[in-house]
Structures are given as structure tokens and as C-alpha cells.
VEXDREN-2710 file (C-alpha; in Angstrom, 1 decimal):
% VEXDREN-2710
k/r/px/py/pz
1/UNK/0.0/0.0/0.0
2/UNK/2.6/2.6/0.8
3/UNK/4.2/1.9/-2.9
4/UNK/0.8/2.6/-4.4
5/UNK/0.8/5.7/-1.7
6/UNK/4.0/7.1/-3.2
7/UNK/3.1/6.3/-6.7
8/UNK/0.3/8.2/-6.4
9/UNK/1.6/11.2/-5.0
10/UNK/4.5/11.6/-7.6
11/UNK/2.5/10.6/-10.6
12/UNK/-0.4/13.5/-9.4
13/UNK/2.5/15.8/-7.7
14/UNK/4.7/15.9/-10.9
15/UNK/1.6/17.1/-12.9
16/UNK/0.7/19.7/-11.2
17/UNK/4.6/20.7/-10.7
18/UNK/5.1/20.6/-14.3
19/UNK/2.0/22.2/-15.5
20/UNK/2.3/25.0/-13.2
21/UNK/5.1/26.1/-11.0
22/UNK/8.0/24.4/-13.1
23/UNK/6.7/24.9/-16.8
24/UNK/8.0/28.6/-17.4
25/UNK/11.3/27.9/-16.3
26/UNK/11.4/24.5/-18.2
27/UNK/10.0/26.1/-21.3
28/UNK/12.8/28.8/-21.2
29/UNK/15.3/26.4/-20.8
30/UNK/14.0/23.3/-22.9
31/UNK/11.7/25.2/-25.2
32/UNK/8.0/23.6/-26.2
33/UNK/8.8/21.0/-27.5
34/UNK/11.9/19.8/-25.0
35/UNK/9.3/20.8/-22.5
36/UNK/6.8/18.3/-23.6
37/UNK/9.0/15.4/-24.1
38/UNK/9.7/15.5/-20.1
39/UNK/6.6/16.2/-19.2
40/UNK/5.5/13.0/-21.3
41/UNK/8.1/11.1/-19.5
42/UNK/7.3/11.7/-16.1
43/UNK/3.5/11.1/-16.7
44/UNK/4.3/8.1/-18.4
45/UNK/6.6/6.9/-15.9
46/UNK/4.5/7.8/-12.8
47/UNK/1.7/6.7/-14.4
48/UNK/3.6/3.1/-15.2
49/UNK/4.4/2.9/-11.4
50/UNK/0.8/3.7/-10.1
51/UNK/-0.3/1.0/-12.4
52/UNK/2.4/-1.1/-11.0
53/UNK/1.4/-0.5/-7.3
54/UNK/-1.5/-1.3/-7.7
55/UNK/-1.6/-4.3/-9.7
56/UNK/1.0/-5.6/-6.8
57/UNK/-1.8/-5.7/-4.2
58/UNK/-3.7/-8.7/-3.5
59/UNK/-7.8/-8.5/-2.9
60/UNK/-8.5/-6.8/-0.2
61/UNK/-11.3/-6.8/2.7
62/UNK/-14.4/-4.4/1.2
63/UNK/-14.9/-1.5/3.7
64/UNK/-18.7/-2.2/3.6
65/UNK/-21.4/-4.2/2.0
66/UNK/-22.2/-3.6/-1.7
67/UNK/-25.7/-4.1/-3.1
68/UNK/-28.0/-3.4/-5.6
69/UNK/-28.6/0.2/-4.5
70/UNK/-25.0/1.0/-4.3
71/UNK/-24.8/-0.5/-7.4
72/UNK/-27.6/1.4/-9.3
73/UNK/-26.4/4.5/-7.7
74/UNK/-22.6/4.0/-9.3
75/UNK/-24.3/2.9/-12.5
76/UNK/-26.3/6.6/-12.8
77/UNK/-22.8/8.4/-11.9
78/UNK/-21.2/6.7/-14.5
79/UNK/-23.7/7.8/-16.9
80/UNK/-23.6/11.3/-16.1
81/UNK/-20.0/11.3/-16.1
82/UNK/-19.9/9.9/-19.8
83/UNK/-22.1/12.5/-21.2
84/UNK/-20.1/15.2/-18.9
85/UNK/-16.9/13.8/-20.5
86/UNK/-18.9/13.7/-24.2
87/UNK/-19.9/16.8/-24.4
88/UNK/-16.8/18.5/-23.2
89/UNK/-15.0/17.4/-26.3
90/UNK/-17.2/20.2/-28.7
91/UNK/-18.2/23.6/-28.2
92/UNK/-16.3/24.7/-25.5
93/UNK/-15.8/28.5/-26.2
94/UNK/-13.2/29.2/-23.6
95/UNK/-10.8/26.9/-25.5
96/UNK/-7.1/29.2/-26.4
97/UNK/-7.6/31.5/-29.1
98/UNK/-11.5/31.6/-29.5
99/UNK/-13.0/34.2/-27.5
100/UNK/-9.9/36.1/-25.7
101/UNK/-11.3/39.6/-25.0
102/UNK/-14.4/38.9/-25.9
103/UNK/-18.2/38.7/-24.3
104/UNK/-18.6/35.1/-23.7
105/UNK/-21.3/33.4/-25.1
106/UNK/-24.2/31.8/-22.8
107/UNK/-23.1/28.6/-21.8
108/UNK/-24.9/26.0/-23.2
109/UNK/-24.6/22.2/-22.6
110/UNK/-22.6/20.5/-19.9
111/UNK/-21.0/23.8/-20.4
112/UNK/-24.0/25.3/-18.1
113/UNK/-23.8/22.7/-15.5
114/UNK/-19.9/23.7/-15.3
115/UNK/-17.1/25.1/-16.6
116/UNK/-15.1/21.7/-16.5
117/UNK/-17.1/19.2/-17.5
118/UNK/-14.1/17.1/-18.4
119/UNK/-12.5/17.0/-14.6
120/UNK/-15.8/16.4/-13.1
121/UNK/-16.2/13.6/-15.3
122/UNK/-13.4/12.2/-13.9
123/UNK/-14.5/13.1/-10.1
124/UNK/-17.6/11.4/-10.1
125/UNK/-16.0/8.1/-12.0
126/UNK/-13.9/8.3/-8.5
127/UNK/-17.1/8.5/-6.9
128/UNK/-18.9/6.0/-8.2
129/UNK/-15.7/3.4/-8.0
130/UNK/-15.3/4.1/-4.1
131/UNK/-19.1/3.1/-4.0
132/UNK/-18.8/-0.3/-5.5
133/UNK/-15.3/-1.2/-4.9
134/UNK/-14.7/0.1/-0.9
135/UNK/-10.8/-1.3/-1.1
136/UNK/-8.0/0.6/0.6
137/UNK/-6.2/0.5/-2.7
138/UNK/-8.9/1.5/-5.0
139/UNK/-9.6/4.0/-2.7
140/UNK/-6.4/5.4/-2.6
141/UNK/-6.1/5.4/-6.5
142/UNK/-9.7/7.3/-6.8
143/UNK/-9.1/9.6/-4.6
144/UNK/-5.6/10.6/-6.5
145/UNK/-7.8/10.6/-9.3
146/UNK/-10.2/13.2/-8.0
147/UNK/-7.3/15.4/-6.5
148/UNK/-6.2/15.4/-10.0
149/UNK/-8.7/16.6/-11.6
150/UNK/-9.9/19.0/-9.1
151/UNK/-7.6/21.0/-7.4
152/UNK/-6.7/20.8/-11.2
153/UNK/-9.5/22.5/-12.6
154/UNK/-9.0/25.0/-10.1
155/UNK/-5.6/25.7/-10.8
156/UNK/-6.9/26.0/-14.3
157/UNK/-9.3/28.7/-13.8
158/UNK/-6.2/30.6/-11.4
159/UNK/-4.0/30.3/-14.7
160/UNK/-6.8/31.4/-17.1
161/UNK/-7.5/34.6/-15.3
162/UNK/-4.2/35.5/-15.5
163/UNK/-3.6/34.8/-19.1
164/UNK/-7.0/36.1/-20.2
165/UNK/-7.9/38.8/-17.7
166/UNK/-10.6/40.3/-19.6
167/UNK/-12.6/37.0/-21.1
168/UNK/-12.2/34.7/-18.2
169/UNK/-13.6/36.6/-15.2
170/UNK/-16.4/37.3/-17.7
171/UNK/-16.8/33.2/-18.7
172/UNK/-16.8/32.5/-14.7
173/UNK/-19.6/35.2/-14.1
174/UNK/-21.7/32.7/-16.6
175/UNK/-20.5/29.6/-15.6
176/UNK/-19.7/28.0/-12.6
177/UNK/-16.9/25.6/-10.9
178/UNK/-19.0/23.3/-9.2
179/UNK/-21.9/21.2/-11.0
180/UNK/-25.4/22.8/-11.3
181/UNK/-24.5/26.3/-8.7
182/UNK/-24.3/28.5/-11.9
183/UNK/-27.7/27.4/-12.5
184/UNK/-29.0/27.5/-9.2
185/UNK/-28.0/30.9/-8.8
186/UNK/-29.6/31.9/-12.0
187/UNK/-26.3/32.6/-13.7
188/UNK/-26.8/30.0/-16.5
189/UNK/-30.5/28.8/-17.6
190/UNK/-31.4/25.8/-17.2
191/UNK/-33.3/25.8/-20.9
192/UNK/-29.5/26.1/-22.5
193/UNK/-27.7/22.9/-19.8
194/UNK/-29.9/20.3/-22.0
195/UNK/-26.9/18.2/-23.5
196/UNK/-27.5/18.2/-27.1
197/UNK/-27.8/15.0/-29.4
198/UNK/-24.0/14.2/-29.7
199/UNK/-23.2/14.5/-26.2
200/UNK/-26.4/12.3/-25.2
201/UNK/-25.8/9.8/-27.6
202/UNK/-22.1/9.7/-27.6
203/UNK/-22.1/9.8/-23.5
204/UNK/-24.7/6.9/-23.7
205/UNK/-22.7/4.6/-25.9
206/UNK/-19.1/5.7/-23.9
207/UNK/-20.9/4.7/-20.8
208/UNK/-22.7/1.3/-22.2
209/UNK/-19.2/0.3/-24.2
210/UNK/-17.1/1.4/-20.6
211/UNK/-19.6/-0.7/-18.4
212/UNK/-19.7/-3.6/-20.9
213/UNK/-15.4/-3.7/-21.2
214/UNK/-15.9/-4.6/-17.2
215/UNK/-15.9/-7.8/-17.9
216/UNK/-13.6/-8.8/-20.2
217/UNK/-11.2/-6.4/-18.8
218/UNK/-11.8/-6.5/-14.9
219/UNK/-13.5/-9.9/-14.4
220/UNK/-17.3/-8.8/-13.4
221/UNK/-20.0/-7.1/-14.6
222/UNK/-20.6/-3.6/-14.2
223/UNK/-23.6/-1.0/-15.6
224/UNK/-26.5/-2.0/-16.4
225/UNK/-25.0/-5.6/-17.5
226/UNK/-25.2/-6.4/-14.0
227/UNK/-28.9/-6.9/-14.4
228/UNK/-28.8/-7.9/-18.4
END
């Protein structure tokens, strides 16, 4: 466990070192390119020892009993988190280069239901594999998961309001960090957070194609093949 413990902490550590703090410096040094061949190489090689740690560790007790409503539960995260991950793949108009100095557009989408639809995604498959799966080690490895991608979305919107003072501040008074407050607060409209066909669809078959790879991959059924 303490291996998997280290791994973790370099492989989520080192990102955030080298996406933040350490990239200027490197990039100066190193230029883009150099820049991006290390940073590949670290991920890759922290990624290759969490995978390692992990894989080390025999079955372990579960923390507490799994049924059918944990199960179902897990099953509707999942979902969400596909077409979360879906639809953050188009129409994002706070990529570079798009709207810089501009009004932003209403958010629209999984856009409306927040700004990083993409870490979130990530954050509630953590979520829903603590639920089914209550192991110290797959615990561990969610949880570096979900540090990942959200202290990493917020160092994101930090970095974004410094490099795009005008249209960022403006794209966060629209939109909103955490799922759903933007339109709880009225901020976004809930008529414009309707996913539209591709996200539905594509989230939809991500998340029956993900669930369905369970078994082959993993060795039991997850999703909705549980029950099919």
C-alpha cells in the first residue's frame, strides 16, 4: 500500500509541478517541444508505477457491504459522467484563441452545468468506483484521481485569469466551478444545460461500451450488465 501511496503522489504531484510552477522555467530552458518530451516522461513513468502498485496488491477486505442500491447509484454516476466527458469534447468556447477579449457566449450544454465538465467527469467516476469497490487500494487510486482533476480544474481557472484577464472573469460570471450552482443561482439557464444529441448519444454509448469492457477487462460485470 505505501508503494501505491508514493506512486500516487508523484505521478499527481509531478503534474501539477510541471504544468504549473515548473513549466516557465522549463520552457525557457527546454523550449516547447523539450518541455513536452519531459513532461510525457514523467506522466508516463508515474503513471507506469501507479499501475504497478497497484496491480502488486492482493484483494482486499471491502470496507462495507455492496448491493444493488450502491450498485444502481454508481451505475447513474457513471452515466452522467460519460455524457459530462462527451460533451466537453465540442463547443467549449473558452478553449485558447476563441473568444480572448471577448463577451462570452451563454453557456450551453454540460457547459452550463460547469465550466469543466471534463475534470468532473473524472470526479464522479472516483465517486462512483469508491461506491462499489470500498478497497484501501482503490480508494487510494480514486481519490488521486479526484485530487487530479480537481484541485486541477481550479488551478486552471487561477491560470486562465491570468492569461486572459478580460474573457475569463467574464466566462466565470456565466458559468460556474461546481456542478449545477451556476444554475441554481440563476447565472446559466437551465433551458440552454440540455446536453445536445451528440453529447447524449455519444455519452450513452461511452458509458454502455465502458460498463460492458468490465468484464472482459476486470473480471465482473458492471452498468447495467449487471442486471442484463
Amino acid at each position: 500500500m505505501m508503494n501505491l501511496v508514493l506512486a500516487c503522489v508523484a505521478f499527481v504531484g509531478s503534474h501539477f509541478l510541471l504544468s504549473h510552477p515548473l513549466r516557465p522555467p522549463l520552457v525557457r530552458r527546454l523550449g516547447e517541444q523539450g518541455f513536452m518530451g519531459v513532461y510525457s516522461l514523467v506522466a508516463f513513468a508515474t503513471l507506469g508505477w501507479v499501475v504497478f502498485a497497484y496491480r502488486a496488491i492482493p484483494m482486499q477486505l471491502f470496507w462495507w457491504h455492496v448491493g444493488d442500491g450502491l450498485w444502481t447509484l454508481a451505475t447513474l454516476i457513471m452515466l452522467l459522467a460519460s455524457v459530462l466527458l462527451v460533451g466537453s469534447l465540442h463547443g467549449n468556447p473558452a478553449l485558447p484563441g476563441q473568444a480572448e477579449g471577448e463577451r462570452p457566449p451563454a453557456p450551453r450544454g454540460v457547459f452550463a452545468i460547469t465550466r469543466h465538465p471534463m475534470m468532473w467527469s473524472f470526479a464522479l467516476w472516483s465517486l462512483a468506483h469508491i461506491l462499489v469497490l470500498p478497497v484501501a487500494a482503490n480508494i487510494v487510486l480514486a481519490i488521486a484521481v479526484a485530487i487530479l482533476a480537481l484541485v486541477g480544474a481550479a488551478l486552471q481557472d487561477r491560470k486562465k485569469a491570468r492569461l486572459e484577464p478580460i474573457f475569463w472573469p467574464r466566462w466565470e460570471g456565466v458559468t460556474s466551478y461546481w456542478p449545477f450552482a451556476a444554475l441554481g443561482s440563476g447565472r446559466a439557464q437551465w433551458a440552454a444545460a440540455m446536453p445536445g444529441a451528440p453529447a447524449l448519444i455519444g455519452g450513452v454509448a461511452l458509458w454502455l461500451i465502458a460498463t460492458w469492457a468490465h468484464m472482459p477487462l476486470a473480471g465482473w460485470p458492471a452498468g447495467i450488465w449487471r442486471w442484463v
